[in-house]
C-alpha positions as CSV (number, residue, x, y, z in Angstrom):
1,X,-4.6,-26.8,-6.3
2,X,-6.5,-27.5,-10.1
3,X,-8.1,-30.9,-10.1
4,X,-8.1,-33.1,-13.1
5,X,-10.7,-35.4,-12.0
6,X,-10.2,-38.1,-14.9
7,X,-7.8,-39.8,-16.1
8,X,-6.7,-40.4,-19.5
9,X,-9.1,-43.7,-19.5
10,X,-11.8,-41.9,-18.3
11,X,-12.1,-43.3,-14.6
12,X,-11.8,-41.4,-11.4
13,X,-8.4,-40.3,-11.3
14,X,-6.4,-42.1,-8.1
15,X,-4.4,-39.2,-7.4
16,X,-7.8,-37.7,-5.7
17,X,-8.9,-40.7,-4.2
18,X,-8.6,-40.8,-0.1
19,X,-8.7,-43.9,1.4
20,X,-7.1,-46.3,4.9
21,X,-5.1,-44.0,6.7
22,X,-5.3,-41.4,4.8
23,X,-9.1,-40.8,5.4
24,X,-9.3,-39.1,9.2
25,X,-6.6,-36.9,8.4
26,X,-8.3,-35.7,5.3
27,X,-11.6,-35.7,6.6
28,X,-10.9,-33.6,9.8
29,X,-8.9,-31.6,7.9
30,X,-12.0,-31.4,5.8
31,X,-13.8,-30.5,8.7
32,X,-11.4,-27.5,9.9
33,X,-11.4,-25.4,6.8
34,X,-15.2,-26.0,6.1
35,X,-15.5,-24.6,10.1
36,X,-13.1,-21.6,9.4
37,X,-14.6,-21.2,6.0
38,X,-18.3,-20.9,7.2
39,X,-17.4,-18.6,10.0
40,X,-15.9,-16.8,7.4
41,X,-19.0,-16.7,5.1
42,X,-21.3,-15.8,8.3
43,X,-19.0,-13.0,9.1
44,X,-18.8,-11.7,5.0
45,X,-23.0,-12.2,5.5
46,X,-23.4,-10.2,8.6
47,X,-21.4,-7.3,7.2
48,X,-23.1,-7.2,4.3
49,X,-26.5,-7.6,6.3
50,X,-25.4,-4.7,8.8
51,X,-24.6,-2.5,5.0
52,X,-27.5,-3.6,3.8
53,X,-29.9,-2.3,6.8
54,X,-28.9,0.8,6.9
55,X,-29.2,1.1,2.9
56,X,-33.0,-0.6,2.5
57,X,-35.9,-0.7,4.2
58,X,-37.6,-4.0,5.9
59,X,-40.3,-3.9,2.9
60,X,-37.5,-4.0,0.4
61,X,-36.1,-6.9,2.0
62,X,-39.4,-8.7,2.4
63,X,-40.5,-7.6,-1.1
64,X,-37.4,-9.9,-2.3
65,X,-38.3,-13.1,-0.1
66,X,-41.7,-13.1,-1.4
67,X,-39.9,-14.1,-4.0
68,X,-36.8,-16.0,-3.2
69,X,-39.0,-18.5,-1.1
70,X,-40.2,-20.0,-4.1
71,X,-36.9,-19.6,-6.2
72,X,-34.5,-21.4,-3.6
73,X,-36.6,-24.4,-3.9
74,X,-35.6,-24.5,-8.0
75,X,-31.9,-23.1,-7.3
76,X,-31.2,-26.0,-5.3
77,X,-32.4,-28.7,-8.5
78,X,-29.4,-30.9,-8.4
79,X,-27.4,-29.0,-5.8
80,X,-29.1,-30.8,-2.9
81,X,-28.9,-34.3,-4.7
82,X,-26.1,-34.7,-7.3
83,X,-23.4,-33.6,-4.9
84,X,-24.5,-36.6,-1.9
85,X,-24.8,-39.2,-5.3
86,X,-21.4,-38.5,-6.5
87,X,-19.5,-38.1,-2.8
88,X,-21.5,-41.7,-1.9
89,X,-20.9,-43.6,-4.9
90,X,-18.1,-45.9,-4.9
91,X,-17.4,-45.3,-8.6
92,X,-17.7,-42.5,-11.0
93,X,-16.2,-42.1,-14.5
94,X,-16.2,-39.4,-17.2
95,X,-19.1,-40.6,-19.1
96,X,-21.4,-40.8,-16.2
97,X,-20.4,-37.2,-14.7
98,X,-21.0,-35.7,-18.4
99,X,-24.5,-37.4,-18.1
100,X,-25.6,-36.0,-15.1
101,X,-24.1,-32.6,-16.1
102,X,-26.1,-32.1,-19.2
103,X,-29.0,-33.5,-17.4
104,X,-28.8,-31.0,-14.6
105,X,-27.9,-27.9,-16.8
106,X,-30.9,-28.8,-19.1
107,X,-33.3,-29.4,-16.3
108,X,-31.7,-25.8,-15.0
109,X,-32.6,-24.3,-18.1
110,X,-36.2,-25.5,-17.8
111,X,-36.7,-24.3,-14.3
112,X,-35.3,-21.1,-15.8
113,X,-38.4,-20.4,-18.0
114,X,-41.2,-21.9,-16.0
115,X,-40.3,-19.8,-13.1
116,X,-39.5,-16.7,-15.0
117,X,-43.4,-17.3,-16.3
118,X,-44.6,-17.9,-12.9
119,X,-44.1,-14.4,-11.9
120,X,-47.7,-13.1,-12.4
121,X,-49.0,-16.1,-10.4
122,X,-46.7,-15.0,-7.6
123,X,-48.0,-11.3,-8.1
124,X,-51.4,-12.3,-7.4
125,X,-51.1,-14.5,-4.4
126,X,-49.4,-11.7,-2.7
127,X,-51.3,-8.8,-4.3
128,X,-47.8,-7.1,-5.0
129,X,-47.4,-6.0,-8.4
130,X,-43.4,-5.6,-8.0
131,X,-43.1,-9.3,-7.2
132,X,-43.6,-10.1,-10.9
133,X,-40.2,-8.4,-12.9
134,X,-38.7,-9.6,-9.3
135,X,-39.4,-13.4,-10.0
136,X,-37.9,-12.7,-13.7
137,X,-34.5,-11.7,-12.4
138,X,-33.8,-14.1,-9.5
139,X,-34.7,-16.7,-12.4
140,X,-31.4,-16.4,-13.6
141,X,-29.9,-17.6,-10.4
142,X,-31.3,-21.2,-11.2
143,X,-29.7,-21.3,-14.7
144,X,-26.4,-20.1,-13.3
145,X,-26.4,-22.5,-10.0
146,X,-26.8,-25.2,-12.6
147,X,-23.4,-24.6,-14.3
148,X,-21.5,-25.4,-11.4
149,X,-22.9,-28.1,-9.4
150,X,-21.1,-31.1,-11.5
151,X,-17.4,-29.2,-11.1
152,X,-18.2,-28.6,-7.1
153,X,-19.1,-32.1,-6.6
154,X,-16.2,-33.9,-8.0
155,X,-14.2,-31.4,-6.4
156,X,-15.6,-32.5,-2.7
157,X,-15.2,-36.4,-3.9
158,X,-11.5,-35.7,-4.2
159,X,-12.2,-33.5,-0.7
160,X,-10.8,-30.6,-1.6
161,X,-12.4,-28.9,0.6
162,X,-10.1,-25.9,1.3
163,X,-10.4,-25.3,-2.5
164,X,-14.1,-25.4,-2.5
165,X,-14.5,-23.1,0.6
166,X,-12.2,-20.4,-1.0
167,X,-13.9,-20.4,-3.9
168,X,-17.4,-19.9,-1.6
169,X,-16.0,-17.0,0.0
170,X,-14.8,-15.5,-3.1
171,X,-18.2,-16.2,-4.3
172,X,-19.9,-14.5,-1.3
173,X,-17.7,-11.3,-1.3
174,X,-18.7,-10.8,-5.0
175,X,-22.0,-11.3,-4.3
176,X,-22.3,-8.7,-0.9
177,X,-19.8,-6.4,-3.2
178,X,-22.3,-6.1,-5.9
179,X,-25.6,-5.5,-3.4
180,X,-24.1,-3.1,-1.8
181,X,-22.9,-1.5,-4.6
182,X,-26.5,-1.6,-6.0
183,X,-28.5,0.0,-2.7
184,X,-25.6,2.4,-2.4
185,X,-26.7,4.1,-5.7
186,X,-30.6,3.8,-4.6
187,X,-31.6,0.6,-6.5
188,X,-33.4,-0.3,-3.8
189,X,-34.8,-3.7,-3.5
190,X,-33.0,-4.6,-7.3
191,X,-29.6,-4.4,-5.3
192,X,-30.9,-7.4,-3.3
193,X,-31.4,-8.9,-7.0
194,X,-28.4,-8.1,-8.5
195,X,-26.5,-9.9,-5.4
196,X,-28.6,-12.8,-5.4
197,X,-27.6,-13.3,-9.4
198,X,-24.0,-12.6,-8.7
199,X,-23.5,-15.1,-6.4
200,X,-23.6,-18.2,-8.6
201,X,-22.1,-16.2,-10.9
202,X,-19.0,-15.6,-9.3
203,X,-19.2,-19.3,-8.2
204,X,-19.1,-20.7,-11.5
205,X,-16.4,-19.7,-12.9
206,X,-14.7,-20.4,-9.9
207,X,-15.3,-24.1,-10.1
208,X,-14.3,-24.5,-13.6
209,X,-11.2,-22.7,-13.0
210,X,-10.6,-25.2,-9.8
211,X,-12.3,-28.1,-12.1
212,X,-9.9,-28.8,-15.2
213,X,-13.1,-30.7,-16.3
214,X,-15.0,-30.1,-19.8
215,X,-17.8,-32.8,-19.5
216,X,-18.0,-34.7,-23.2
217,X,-22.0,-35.2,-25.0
218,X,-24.4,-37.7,-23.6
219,X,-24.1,-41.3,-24.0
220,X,-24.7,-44.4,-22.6
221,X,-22.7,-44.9,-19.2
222,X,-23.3,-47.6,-16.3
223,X,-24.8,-46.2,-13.3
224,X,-26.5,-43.2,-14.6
225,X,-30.0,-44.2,-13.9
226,X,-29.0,-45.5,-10.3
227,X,-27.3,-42.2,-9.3
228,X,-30.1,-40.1,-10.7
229,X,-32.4,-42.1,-8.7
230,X,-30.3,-41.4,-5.7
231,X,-30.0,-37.8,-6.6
232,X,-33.8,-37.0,-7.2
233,X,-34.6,-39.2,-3.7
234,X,-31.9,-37.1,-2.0
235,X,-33.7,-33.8,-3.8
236,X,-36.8,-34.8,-3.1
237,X,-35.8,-35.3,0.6
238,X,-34.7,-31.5,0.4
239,X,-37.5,-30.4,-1.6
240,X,-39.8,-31.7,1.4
241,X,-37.8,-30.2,4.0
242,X,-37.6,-26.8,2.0
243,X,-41.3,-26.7,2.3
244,X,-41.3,-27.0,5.7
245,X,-38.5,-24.4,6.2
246,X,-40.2,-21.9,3.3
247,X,-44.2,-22.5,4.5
248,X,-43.9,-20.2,7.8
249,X,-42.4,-17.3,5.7
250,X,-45.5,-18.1,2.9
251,X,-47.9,-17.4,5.4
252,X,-46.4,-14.6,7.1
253,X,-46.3,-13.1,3.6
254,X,-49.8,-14.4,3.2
255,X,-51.5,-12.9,6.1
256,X,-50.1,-9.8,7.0
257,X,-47.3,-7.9,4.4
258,X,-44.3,-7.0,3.2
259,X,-42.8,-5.3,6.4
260,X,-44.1,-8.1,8.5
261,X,-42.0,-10.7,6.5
262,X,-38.9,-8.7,6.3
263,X,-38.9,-8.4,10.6
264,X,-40.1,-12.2,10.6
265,X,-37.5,-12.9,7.7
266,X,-34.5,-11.5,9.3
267,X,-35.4,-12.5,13.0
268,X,-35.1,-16.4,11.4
269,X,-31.8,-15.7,9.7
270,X,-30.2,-15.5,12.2
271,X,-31.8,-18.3,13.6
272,X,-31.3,-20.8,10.8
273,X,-27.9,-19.0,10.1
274,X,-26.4,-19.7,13.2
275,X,-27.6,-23.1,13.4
276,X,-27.5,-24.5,10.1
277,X,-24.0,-22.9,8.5
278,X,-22.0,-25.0,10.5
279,X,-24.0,-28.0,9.9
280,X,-24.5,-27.2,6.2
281,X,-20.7,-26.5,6.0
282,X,-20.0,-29.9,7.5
283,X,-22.3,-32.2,5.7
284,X,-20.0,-33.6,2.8
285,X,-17.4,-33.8,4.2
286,X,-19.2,-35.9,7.6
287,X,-20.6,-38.1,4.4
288,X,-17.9,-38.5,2.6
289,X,-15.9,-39.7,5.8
290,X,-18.4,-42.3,7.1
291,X,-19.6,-43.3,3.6
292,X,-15.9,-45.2,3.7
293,X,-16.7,-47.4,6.9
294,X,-18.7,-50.4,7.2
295,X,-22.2,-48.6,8.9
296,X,-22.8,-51.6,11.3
297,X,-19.2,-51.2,12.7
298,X,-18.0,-50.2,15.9
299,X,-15.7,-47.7,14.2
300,X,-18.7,-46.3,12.7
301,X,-20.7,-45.7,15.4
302,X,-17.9,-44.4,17.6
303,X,-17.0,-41.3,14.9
304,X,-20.7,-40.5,14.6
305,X,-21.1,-40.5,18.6
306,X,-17.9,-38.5,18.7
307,X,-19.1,-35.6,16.4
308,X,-22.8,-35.7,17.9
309,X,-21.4,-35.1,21.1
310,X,-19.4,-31.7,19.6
311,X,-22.5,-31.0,18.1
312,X,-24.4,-31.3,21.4
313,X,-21.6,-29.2,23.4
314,X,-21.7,-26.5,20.7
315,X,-25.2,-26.2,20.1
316,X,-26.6,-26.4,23.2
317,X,-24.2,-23.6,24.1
318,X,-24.8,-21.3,21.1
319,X,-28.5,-21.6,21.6
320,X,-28.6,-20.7,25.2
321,X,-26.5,-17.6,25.1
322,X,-28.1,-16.2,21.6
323,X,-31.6,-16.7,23.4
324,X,-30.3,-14.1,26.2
325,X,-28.7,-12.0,23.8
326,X,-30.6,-12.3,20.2
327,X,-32.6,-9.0,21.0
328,X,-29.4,-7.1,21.5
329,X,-27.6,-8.7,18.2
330,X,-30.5,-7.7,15.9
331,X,-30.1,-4.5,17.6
332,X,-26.7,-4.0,17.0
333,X,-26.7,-5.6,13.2
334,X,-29.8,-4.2,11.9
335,X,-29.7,-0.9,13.6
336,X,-32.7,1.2,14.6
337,X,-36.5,0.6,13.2
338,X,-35.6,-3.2,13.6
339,X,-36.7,-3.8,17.0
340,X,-39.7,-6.0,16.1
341,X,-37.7,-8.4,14.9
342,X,-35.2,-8.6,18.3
343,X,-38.6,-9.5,19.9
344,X,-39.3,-11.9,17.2
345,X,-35.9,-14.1,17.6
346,X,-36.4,-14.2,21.3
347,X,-38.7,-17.4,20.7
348,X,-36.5,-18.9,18.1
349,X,-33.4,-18.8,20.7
350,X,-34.5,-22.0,22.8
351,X,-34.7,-23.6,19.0
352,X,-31.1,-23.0,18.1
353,X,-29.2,-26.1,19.6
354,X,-32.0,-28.9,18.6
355,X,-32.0,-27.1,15.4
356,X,-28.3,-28.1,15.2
357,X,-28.4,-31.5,16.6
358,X,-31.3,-32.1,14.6
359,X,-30.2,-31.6,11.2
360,X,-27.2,-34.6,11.3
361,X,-29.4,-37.1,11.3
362,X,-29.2,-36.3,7.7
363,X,-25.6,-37.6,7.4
364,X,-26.5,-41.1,9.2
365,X,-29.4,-41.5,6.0
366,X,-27.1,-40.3,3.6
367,X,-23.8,-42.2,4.6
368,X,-25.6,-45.6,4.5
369,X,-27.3,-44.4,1.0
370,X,-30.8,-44.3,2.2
371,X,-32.1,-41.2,0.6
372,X,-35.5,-42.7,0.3
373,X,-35.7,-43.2,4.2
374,X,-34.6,-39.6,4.4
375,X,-37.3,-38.6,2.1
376,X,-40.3,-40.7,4.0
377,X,-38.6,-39.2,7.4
378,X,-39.1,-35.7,5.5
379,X,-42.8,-35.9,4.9
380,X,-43.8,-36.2,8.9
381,X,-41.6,-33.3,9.4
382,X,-43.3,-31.6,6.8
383,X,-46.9,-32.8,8.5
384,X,-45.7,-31.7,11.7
385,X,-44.4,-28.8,11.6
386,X,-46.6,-27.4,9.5
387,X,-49.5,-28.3,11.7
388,X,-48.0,-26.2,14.3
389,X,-47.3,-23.5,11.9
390,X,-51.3,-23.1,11.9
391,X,-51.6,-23.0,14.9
392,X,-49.3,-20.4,15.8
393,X,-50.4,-18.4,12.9
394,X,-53.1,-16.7,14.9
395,X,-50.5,-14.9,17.8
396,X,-48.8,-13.4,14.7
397,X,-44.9,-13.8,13.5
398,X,-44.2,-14.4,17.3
399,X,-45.8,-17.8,17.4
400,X,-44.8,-18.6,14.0
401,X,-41.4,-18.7,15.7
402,X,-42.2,-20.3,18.9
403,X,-43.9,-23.4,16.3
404,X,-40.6,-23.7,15.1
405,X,-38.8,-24.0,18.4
406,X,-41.5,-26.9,19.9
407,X,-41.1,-28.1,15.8
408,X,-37.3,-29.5,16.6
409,X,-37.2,-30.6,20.4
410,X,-40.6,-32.9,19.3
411,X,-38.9,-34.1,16.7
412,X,-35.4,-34.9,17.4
413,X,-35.4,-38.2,19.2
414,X,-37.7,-39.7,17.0
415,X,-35.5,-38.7,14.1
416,X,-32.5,-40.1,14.7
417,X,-34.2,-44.0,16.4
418,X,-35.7,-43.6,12.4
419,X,-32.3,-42.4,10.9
420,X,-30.4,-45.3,13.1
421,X,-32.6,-48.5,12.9
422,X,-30.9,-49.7,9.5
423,X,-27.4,-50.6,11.1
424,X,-29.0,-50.6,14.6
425,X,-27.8,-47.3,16.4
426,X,-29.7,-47.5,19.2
427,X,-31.2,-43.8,20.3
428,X,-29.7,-44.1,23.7
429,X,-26.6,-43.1,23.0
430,X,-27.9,-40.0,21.4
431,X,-29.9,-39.1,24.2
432,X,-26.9,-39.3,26.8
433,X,-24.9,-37.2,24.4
434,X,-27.6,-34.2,24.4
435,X,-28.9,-34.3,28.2
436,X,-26.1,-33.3,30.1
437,X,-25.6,-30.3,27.2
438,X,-28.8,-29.4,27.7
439,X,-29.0,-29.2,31.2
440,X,-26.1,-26.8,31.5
441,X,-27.3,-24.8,29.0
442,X,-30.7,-24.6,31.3
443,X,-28.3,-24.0,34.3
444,X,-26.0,-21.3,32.6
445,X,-29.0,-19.8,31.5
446,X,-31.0,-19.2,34.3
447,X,-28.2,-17.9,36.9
448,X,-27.1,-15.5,34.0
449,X,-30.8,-14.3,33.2
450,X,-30.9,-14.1,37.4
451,X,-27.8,-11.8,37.7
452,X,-28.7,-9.6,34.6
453,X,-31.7,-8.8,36.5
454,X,-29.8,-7.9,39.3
455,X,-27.6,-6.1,37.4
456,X,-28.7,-1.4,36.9
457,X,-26.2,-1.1,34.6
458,X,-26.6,-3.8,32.1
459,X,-30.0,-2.9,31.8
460,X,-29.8,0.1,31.9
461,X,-26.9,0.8,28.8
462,X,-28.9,2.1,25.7
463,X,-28.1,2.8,22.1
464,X,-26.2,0.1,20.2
465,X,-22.9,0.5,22.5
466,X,-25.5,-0.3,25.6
467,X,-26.1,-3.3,23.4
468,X,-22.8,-4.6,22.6
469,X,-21.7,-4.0,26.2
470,X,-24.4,-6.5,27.2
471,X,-23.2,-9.1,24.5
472,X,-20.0,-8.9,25.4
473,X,-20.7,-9.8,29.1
474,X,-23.3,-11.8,29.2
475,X,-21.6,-14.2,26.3
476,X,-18.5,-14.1,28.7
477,X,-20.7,-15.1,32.0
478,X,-23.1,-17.6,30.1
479,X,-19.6,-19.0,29.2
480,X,-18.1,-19.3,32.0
481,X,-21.0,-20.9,33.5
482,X,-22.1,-23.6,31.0
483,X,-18.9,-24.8,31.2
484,X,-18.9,-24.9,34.7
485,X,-22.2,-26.8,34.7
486,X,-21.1,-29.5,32.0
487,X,-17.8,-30.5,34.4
488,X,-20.1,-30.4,37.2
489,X,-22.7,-32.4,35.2
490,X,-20.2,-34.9,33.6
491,X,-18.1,-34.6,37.0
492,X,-15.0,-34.3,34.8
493,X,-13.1,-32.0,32.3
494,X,-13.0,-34.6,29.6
495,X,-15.9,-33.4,27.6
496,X,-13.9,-30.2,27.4
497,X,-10.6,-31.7,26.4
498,X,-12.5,-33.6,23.6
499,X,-14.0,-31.0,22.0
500,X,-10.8,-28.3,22.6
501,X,-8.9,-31.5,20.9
502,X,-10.7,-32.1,17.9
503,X,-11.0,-28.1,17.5
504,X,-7.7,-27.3,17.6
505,X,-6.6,-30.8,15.2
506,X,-8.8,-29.0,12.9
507,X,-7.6,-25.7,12.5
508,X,-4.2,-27.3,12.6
509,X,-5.3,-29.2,9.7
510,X,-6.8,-26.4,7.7
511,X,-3.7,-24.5,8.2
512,X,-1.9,-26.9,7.0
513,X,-4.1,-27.4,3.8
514,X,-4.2,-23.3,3.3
């Protein structure tokens, strides 16, 4: 489906508006293809990652992140912002869009150029001469992610999201296509480069072939200043949180090198990776449902209770069983000479399912349009964590990652009484909907670490098959137990039927939509 998002007076056309009944359905529709789509997108990223490996060195890949840890923060100027203003606002016409288009592609340009001339900076704090012609070709990656994020927004206001997430796979094949491509024919780190500028690329025109959507000059248009100050609070809350996420991979570069950073930097993708794309892929469209319900209602509190409990059952359960079985994934992806950074992720395991419970108390800021709150909540993140950072510093990469672990289970409570105390959701709740998860995550854990110590064989299996083979069954027995725990713990099956429920409404859903 094309979206014309106007109509012929200019306002938001009706035909894409989703409203009463009509909202659930779409949203957990919504909800089902953005969950197929970024398991799709992980599964297109750990191919290319496994390729990619096998084809470059760790230096290569830490040469490029010296880089990209500054760049992101500029690629995502109006991407984390815009998007949440236009999903949130209750009205939007073709005069205000055009607006924030031109304002966004000229503040892209901009970025373009200063960070393009920034590269000799970067050069010197690392004392890495490569960095600098680096820095001038992943600068083209903020001028193209600018092009795009108007058309990509008003397509998720009219949430469709099948269409979006197509085009984001499309995007993504493209993009590992072209790397591999690249480090096939010896290009070395430059393949990493030339994938990193293809991506938004590749996106681009996808959205304005989706987007039937040319935006008209600049001119006056009610509600421009109030959604730009919604969008630079909303990136200003990312921009603080990006700091936070970026400054243990700054230091790591810092203080020790290169190949340090690419065993550190690959160790915390899958970390943040498993955690975050299912969160990340969920975020508009969780805003864009509750942005339509009165935040002080019962109704309101009752969807966001429902979908934090999913959260807690999946997360709690993904970080337990990739804590036992992290080492051997790395393993397995990255293939040999990557061992360091299978010990690495075995402290960033125990992080995975706050990480993911964590990161939705975004949506509660965000539905209610407190951005601001979301931006003061951002700064003691940023305090905290990298306070801890510093002090982990010293034991090397290894207690980098074990500061980000303690980072999310010290903040998490306090995060959502802060993100909740607006339209009064009590933090109660929240804590009986991660307890029993956690428990039986602790239980399932433990009896599975007990019998793979018991167990010749298991430990005993080497190479990557010796590795899978362990995966295989100690994902099957962790399994099996954490779910014997939670009915054990909850002293019924319902949690399970809840969650099997929802799950199976929304690939029903998505199939439908595909």
């Amino acid at each position: 489906m094309r979206l014309k998002p106007f109509d012929p007076g200019g306002s938001f056309s009706a035909a894409a508006q989703h409203t009463g009944s009509h909202l659930r359905r779409r949203a957990v529709r919504g909800a089902g293809v953005t969950f197929l789509s970024g398991g799709a997108g992980l599964v297109i990223q750990t191919i290319g990652t496994v390729v990619l490996a096998r084809l470059l060195t760790p230096a290569d890949f830490g040469l490029v992140a010296m880089v990209t840890t500054f760049s992101l923060l500029l690629v995502s100027f109006g991407e984390n912002g815009l998007p949440e203003a236009i999903v949130q606002r209750e009205e939007i016409d073709h005069g205000l869009a055009s607006n924030l288009f031109w304002f966004n592609l000229g503040a892209g340009a901009v970025l373009t150029i200063l960070f393009a001339s920034a590269g000799s900076l970067l050069a010197r704090l690392y004392s890495e001469a490569r960095v600098q012609p680096v820095a001038i070709g992943v600068s083209l990656t903020i001028l193209a992610t600018s092009t795009s994020v108007l058309h990509l927004a008003l397509l998720k206001r009219a949430m469709l999201f099948f269409e979006v997430s197509l085009n984001t796979i499309l995007a993504r094949l493209v993009s590992v296509s072209v790397a591999i491509a690249f480090a096939w024919t010896g290009w070395g780190h430059w393949a990493l480069v030339a994938g990193a500028v293809a991506l938004p690329i590749s996106q681009s025109i996808g959205a304005w072939f989706l987007c039937r959507w040319v935006p008209g000059p600049p001119r006056r248009a009610a509600g421009t200043e109030s959604t730009l100050r919604f969008a630079v609070n909303t990136y200003a809350r990312f921009g603080v949180n990006y700091c936070t996420r970026n400054t243990d991979k700054l230091l790591v570069g810092w203080r020790f090198n290169a190949q340090s950073l690419g065993y550190y930097k690959k160790a915390y993708d899958l970390f943040s990776l498993s955690a975050t794309q299912f969160v990340n892929s969920l975020t508009l469209v969780a805003v864009s449902a509750l942005s339509r319900i009165d935040p002080k209602s019962a109704e309101y509190q009752h969807y966001l209770l429902r979908t934090l409990t999913v959260m807690a059952f999946l997360g709690m359960g993904l970080g337990g069983v990739l804590t036992l079985v992290g080492t051997d994934v790395i393993r397995v992806l990255l293939g040999p000479g990557w061992e360091e950074a299978g010990r690495i992720f075995t402290y960033f395991g125990p992080g995975v399912g706050a990480l993911i419970f964590y990161n939705t108390h975004g949506w509660i800021h965000l539905s209610i349009g407190r951005a601001d709150r979301w931006l003061r909540w951002g700064l003691v993140e940023f305090a905290v964590t990298a306070a801890l950072f510093l002090a982990g510093l010293p034991w090397g990469p290894v207690g980098v990652a074990l500061a980000w672990t303690a980072s999310f289970w010290i903040l998490l409570i306090p995060a959502m009484s802060y993100a909740g105390s607006p339209i009064g959701f009590q933090v109660g709740p929240v804590i009986a909907a991660i307890w029993r998860y956690l428990a039986a995550s602790l239980m399932a854990g433990a009896a599975t670490a007990l019998i793979i110590r018991q167990s010749s064989f298991l430990l005993a299996a080497a190479g990557a098959a010796g590795s899978a083979i362990r995966i295989v069954i100690i994902s099957l027995l962790f399994g099996a137990l954490y779910l014997a725990a939670i009915v054990l713990l909850h002293r019924s099956l319902a949690p399970i039927h809840q969650v099997v429920r929802l799950l199976r409404e929304m690939v029903t859903s998505s199939k439908r939509t595909a």
